[in-house]
Residue frames as a rotation matrix with the C-alpha (Angstrom) as fourth column:
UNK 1
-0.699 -0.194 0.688 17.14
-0.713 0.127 -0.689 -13.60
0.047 -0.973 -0.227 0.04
UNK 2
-0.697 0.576 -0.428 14.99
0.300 0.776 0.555 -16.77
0.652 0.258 -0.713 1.08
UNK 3
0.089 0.817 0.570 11.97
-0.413 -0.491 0.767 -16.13
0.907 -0.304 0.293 2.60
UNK 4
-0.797 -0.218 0.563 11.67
-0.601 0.202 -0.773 -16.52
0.055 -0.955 -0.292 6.30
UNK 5
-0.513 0.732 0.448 8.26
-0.435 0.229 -0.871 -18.01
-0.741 -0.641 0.201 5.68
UNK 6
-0.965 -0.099 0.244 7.80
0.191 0.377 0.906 -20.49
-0.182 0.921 -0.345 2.94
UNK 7
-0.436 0.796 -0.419 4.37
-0.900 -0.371 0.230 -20.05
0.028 0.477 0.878 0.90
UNK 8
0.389 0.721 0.573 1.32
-0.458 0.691 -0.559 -22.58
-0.799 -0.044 0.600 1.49
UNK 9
-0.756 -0.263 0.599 2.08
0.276 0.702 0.656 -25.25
-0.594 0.662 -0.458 -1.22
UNK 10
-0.643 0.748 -0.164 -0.57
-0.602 -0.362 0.712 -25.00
0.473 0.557 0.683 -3.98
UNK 11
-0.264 0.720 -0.642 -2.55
0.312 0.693 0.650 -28.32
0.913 -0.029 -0.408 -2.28
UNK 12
-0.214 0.305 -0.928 -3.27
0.970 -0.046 -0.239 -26.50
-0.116 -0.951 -0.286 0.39
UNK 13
-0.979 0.120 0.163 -4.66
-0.079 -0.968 0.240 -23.05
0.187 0.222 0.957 -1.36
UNK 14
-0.405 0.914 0.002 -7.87
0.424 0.189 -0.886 -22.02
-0.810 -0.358 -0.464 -0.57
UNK 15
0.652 0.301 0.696 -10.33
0.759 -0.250 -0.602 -20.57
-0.007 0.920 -0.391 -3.80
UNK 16
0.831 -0.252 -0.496 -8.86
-0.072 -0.933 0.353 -17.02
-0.551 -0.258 -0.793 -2.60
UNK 17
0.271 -0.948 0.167 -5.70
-0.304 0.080 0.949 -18.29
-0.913 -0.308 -0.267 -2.86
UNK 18
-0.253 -0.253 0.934 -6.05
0.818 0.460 0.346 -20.46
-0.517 0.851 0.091 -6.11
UNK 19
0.641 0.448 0.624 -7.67
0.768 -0.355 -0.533 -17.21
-0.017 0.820 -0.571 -8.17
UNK 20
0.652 -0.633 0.416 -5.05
-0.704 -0.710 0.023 -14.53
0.281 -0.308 -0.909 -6.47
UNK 21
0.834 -0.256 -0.490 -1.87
0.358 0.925 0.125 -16.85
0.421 -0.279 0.863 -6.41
UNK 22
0.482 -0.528 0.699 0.22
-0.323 -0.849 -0.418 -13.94
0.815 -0.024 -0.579 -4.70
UNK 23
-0.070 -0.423 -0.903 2.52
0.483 0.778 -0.402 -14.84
0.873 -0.465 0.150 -2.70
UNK 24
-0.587 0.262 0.766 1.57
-0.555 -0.819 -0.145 -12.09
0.590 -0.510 0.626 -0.34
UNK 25
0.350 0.936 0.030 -1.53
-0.862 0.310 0.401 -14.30
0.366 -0.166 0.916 0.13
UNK 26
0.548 0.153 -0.822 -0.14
-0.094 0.988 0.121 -17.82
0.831 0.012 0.556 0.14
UNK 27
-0.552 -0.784 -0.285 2.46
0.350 0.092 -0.932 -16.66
0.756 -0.615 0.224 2.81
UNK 28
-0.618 0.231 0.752 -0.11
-0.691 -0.615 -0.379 -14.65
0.375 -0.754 0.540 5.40
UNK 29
0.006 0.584 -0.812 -2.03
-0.358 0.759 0.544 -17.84
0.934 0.287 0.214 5.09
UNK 30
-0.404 -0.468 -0.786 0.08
0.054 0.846 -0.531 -19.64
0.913 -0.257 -0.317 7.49
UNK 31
-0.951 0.249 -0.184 -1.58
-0.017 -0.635 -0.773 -17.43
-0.309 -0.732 0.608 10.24
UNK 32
-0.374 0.848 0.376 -5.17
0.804 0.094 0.588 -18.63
0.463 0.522 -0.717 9.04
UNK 33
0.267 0.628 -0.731 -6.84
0.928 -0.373 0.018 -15.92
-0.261 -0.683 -0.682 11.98
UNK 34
-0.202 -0.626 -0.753 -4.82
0.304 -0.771 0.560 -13.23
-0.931 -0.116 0.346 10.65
UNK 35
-0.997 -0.074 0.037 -4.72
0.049 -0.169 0.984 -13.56
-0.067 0.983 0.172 7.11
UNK 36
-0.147 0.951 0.272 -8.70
0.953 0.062 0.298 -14.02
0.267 0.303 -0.915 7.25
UNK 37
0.527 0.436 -0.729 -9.24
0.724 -0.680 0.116 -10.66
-0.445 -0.589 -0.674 9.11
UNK 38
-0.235 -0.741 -0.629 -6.57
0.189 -0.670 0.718 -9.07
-0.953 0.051 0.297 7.59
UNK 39
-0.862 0.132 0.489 -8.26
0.504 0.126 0.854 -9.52
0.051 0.983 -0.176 3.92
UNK 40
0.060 0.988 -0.145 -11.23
0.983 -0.033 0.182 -8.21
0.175 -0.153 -0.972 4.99
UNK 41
0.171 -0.575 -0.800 -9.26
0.404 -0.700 0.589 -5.27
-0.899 -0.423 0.113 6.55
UNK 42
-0.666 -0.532 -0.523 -7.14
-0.144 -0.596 0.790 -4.65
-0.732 0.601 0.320 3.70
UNK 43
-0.528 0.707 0.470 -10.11
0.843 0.503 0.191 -5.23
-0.101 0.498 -0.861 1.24
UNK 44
0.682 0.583 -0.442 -12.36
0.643 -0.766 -0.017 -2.47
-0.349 -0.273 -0.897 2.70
UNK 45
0.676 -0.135 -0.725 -9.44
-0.200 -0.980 -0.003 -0.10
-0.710 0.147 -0.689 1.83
UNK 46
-0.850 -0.503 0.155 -7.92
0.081 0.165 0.983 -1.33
-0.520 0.848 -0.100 -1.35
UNK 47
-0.543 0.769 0.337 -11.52
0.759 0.279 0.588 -0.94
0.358 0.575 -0.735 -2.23
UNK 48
-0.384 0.481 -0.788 -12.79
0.880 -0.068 -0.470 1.89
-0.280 -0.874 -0.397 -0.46
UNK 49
0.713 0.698 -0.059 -14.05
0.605 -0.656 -0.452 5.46
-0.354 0.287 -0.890 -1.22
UNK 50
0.028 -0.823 -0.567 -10.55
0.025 -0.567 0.824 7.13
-0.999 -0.037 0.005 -1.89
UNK 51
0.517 0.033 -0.855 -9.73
-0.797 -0.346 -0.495 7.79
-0.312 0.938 -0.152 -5.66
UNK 52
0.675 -0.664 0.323 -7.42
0.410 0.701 0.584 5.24
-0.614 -0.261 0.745 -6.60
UNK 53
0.647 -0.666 0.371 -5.12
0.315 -0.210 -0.926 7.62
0.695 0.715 0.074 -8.05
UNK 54
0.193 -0.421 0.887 -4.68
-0.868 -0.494 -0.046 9.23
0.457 -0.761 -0.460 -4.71
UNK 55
0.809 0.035 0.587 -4.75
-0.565 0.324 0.759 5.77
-0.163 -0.945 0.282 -3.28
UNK 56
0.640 -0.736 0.224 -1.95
0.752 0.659 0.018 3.91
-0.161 0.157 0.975 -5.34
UNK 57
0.157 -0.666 0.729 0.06
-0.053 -0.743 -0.667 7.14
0.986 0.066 -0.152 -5.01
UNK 58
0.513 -0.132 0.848 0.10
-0.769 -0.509 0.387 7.03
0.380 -0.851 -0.363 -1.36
UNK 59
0.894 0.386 0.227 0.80
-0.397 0.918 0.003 3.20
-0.207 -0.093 0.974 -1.52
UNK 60
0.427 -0.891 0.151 3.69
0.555 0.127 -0.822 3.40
0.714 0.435 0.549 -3.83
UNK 61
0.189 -0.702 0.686 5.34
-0.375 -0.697 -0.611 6.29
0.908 -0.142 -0.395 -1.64
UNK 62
0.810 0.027 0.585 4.75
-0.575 0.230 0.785 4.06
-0.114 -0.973 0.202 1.60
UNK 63
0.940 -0.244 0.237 6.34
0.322 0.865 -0.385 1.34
-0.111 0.438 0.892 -0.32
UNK 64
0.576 -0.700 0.423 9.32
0.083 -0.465 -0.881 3.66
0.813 0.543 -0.209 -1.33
UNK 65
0.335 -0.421 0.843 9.83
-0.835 -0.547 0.059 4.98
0.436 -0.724 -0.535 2.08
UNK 66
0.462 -0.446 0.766 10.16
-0.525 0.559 0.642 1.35
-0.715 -0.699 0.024 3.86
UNK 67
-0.349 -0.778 -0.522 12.14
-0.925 0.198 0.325 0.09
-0.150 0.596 -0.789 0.62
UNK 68
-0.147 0.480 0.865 9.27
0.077 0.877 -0.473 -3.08
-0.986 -0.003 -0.166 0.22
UNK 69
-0.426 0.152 -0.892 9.83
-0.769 -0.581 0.268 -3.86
-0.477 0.800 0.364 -3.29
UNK 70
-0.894 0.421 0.152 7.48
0.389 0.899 -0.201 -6.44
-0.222 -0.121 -0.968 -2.81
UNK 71
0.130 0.845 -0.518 4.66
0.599 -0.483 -0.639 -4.00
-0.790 -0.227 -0.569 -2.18
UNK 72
0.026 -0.122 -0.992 5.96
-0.593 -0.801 0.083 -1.57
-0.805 0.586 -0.093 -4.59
UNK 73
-0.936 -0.331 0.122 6.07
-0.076 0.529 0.845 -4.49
-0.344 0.782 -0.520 -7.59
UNK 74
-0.639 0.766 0.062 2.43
0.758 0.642 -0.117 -5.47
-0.129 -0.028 -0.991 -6.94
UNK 75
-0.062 0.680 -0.731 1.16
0.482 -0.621 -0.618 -1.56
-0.874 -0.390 -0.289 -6.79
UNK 76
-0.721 -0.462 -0.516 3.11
-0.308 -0.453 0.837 -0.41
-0.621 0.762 0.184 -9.86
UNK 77
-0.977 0.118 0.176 0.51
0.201 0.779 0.594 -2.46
-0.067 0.616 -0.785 -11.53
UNK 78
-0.246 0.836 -0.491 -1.99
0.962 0.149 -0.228 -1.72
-0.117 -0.529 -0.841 -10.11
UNK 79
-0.152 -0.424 -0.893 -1.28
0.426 -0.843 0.328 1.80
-0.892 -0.330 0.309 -10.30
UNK 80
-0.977 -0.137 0.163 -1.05
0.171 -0.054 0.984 1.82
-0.126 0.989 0.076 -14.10
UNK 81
-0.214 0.973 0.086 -4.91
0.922 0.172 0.347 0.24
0.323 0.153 -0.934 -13.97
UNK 82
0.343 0.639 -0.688 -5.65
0.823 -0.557 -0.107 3.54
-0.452 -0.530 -0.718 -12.03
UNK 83
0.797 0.298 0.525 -4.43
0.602 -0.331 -0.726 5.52
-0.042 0.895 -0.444 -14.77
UNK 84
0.713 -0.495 -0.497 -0.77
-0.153 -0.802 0.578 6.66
-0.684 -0.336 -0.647 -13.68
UNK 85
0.900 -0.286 -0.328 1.70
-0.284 0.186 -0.941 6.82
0.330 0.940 0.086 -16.10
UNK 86
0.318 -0.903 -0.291 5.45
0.927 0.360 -0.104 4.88
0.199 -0.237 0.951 -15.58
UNK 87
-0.334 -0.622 0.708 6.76
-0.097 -0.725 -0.682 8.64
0.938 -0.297 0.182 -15.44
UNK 88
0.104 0.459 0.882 4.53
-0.662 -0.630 0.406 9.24
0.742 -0.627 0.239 -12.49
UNK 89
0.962 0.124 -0.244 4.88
0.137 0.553 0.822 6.17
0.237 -0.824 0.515 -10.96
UNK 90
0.344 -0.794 0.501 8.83
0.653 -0.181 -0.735 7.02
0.674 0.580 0.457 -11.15
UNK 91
-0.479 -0.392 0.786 9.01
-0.107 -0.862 -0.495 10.17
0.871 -0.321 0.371 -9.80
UNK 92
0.622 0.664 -0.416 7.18
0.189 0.389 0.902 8.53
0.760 -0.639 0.116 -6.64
UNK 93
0.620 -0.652 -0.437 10.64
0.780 0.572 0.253 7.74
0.085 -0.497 0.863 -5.76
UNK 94
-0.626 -0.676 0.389 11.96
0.518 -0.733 -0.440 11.75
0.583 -0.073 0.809 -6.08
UNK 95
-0.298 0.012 -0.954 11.45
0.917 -0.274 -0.290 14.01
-0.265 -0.962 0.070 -3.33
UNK 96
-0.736 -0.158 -0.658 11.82
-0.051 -0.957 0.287 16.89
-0.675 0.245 0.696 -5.82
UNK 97
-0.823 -0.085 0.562 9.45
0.519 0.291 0.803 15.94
-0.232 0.953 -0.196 -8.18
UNK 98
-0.997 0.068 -0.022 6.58
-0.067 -0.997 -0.027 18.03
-0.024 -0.025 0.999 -9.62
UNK 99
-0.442 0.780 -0.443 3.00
0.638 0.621 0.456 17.04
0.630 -0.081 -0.772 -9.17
UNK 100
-0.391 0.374 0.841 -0.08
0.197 -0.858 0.474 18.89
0.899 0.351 0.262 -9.08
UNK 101
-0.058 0.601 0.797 -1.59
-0.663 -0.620 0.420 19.77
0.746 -0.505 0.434 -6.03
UNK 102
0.819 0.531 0.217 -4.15
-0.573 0.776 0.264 17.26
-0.028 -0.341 0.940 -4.98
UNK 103
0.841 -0.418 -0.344 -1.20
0.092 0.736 -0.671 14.87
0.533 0.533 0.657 -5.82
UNK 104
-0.417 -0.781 0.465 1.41
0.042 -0.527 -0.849 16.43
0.908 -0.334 0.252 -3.75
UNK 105
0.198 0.252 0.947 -1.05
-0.936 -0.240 0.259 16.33
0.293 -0.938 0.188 -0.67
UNK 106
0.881 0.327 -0.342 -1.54
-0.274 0.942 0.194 12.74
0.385 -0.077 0.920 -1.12
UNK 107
0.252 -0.939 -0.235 2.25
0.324 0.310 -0.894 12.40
0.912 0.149 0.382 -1.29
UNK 108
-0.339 -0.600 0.725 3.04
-0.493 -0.543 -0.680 14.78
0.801 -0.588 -0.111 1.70
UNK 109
0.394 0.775 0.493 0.65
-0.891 0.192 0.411 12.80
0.224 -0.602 0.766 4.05
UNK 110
0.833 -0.456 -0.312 2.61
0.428 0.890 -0.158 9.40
0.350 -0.002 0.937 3.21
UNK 111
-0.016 -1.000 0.011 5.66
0.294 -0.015 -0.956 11.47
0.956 -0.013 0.294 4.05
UNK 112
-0.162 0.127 0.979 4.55
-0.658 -0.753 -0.011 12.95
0.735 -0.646 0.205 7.09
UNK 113
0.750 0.325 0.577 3.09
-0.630 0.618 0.470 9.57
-0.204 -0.716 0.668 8.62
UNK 114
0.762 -0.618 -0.193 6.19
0.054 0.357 -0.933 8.34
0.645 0.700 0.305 7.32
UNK 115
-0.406 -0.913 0.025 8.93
0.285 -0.153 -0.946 10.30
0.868 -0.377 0.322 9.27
UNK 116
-0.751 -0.307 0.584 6.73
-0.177 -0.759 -0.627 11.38
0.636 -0.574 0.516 12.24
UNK 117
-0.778 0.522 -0.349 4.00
0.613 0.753 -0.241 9.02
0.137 -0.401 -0.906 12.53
UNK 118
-0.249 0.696 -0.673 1.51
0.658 -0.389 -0.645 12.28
-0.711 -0.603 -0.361 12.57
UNK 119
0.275 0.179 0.945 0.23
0.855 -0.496 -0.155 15.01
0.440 0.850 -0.289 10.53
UNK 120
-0.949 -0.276 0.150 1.21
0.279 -0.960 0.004 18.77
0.143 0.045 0.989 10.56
UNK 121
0.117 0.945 -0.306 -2.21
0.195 -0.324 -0.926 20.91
-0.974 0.049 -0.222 11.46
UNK 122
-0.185 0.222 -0.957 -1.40
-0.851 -0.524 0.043 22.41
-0.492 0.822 0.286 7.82
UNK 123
-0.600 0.296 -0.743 -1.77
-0.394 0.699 0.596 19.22
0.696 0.651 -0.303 5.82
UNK 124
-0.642 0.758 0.120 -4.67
0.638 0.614 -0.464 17.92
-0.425 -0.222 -0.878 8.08
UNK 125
-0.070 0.494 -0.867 -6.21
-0.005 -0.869 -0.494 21.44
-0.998 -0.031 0.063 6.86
UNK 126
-0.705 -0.425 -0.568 -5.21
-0.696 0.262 0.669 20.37
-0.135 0.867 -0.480 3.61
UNK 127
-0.985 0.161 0.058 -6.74
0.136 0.943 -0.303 17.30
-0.103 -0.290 -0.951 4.54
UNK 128
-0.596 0.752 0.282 -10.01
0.762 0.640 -0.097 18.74
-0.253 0.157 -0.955 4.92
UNK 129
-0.226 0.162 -0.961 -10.31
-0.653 -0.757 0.026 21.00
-0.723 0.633 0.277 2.37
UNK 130
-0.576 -0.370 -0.729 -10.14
-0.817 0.308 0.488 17.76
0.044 0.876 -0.480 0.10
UNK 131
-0.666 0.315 -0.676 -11.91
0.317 0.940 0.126 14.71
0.676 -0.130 -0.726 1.90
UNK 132
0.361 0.796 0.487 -14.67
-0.656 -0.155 0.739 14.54
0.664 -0.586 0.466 4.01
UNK 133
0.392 0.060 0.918 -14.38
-0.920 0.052 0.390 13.16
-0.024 -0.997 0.076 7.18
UNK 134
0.931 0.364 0.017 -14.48
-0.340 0.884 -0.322 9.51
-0.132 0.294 0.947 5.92
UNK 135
0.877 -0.432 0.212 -11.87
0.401 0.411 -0.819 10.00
0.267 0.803 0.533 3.67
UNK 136
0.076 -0.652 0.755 -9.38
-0.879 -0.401 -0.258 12.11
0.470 -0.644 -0.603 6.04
UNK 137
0.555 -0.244 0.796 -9.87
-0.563 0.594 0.574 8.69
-0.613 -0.766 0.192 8.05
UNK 138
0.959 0.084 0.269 -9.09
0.119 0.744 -0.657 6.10
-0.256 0.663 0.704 5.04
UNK 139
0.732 -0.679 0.057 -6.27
-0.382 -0.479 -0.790 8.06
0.564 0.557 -0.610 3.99
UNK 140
0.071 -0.682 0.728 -4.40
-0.924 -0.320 -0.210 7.84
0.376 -0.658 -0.653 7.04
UNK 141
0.783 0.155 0.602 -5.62
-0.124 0.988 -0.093 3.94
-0.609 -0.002 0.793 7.65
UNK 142
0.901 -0.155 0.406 -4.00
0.331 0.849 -0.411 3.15
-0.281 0.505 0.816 4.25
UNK 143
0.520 -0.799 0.304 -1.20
-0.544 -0.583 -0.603 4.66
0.659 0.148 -0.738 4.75
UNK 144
0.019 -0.118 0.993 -0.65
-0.961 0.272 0.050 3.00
-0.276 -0.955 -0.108 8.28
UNK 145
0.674 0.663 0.327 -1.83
-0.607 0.749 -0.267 0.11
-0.421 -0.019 0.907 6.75
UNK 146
0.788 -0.610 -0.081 0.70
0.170 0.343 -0.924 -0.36
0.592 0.714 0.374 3.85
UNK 147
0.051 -0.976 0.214 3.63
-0.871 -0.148 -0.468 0.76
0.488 -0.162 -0.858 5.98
UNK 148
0.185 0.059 0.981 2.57
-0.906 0.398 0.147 -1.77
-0.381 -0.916 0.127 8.24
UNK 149
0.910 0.354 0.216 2.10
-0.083 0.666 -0.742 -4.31
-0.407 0.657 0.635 5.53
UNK 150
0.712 -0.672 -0.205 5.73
-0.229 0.054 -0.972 -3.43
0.664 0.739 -0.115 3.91
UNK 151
-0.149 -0.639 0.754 7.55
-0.947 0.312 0.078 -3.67
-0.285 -0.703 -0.652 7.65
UNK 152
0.027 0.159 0.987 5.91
-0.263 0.954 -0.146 -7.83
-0.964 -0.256 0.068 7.31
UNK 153
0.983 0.110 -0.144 6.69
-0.178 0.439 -0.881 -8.13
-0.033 0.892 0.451 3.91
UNK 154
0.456 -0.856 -0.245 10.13
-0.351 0.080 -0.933 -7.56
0.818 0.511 -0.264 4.28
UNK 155
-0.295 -0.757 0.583 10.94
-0.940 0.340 -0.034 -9.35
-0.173 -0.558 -0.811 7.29
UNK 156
0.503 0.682 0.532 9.19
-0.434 0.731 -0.527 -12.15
-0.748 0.035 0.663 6.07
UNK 157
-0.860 -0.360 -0.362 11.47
-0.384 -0.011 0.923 -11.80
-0.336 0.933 -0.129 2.74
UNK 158
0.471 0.593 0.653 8.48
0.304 0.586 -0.751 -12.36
-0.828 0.552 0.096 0.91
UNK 159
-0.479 -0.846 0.235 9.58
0.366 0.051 0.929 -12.97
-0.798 0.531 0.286 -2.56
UNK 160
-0.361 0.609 -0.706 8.01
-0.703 -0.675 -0.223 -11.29
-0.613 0.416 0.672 -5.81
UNK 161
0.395 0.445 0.804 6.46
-0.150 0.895 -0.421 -13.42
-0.906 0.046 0.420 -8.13
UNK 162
-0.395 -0.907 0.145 8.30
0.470 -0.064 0.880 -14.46
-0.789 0.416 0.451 -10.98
């Protein structure tokens, strides 16, 4: 599909833009007020206090659920770096699949704010048995976040990079 929003040209990248040529980036651009706040935003929690196993597991299953295999190219990668294996990143995409615990909350949380926009009291209990406060918020941010993020990737048609 063609994108609804063409990427910045390269003569018009900013450093950001020239060291991270993603088209993610070069396309929120166009919306300079947005895309500046919105790095900063997504920054703080692509970087934040969560594991990043638990956090590119929740990422990839947001990705799954809204079918943004934009988001879900760029995490897979990422993912790896955080130390899942291709099986695991894989079975993201099965409902049935087996996965230990701690792993399986992460997952049920993306499904829950998924299909219902809320948590169950039992997986918020869940919730904070595992995370402190902080991280009971963060979760549930970058979840929100990425679904949000995969709804505007794909009406945008951003495109993956080759």
């Amino acid at each position: 599909m063609r994108p609804r929003v063409q990427p910045l040209p390269p003569e018009q990248w900013d450093d950001f833009q020239k060291a991270n040529p993603l088209n993610v980036f070069t396309t929120l651009a166009r919306h300079p007020t947005l895309y500046r706040a919105w790095l900063r935003f997504g920054g703080a929690l692509l970087y934040g206090t969560l594991p990043a196993r638990d956090r590119e597991l929740a990422i990839l299953r947001t990705a799954h659920h809204r079918g943004s295999a934009y988001e879900w190219a760029q995490h897979v990668r990422i993912a790896r770096e955080a130390g899942l294996s291709d099986q695991e990143i894989e079975s993201v995409r099965q409902a049935d699949a087996t996965w230990e615990p701690a792993d399986r909350l992460v997952l049920r949380v993306a499904d829950e704010l998924h299909t219902g926009g809320d948590l169950s009291d039992a997986t918020w209990a869940a919730l904070c048995e595992r995370y402190d406060e902080p991280g009971r918020i963060e979760l549930v941010m970058l979840v929100a976040h990425y679904d949000m993020l995969a709804v505007v990737l794909n009406t945008l048609r951003v495109r993956i990079e080759d």
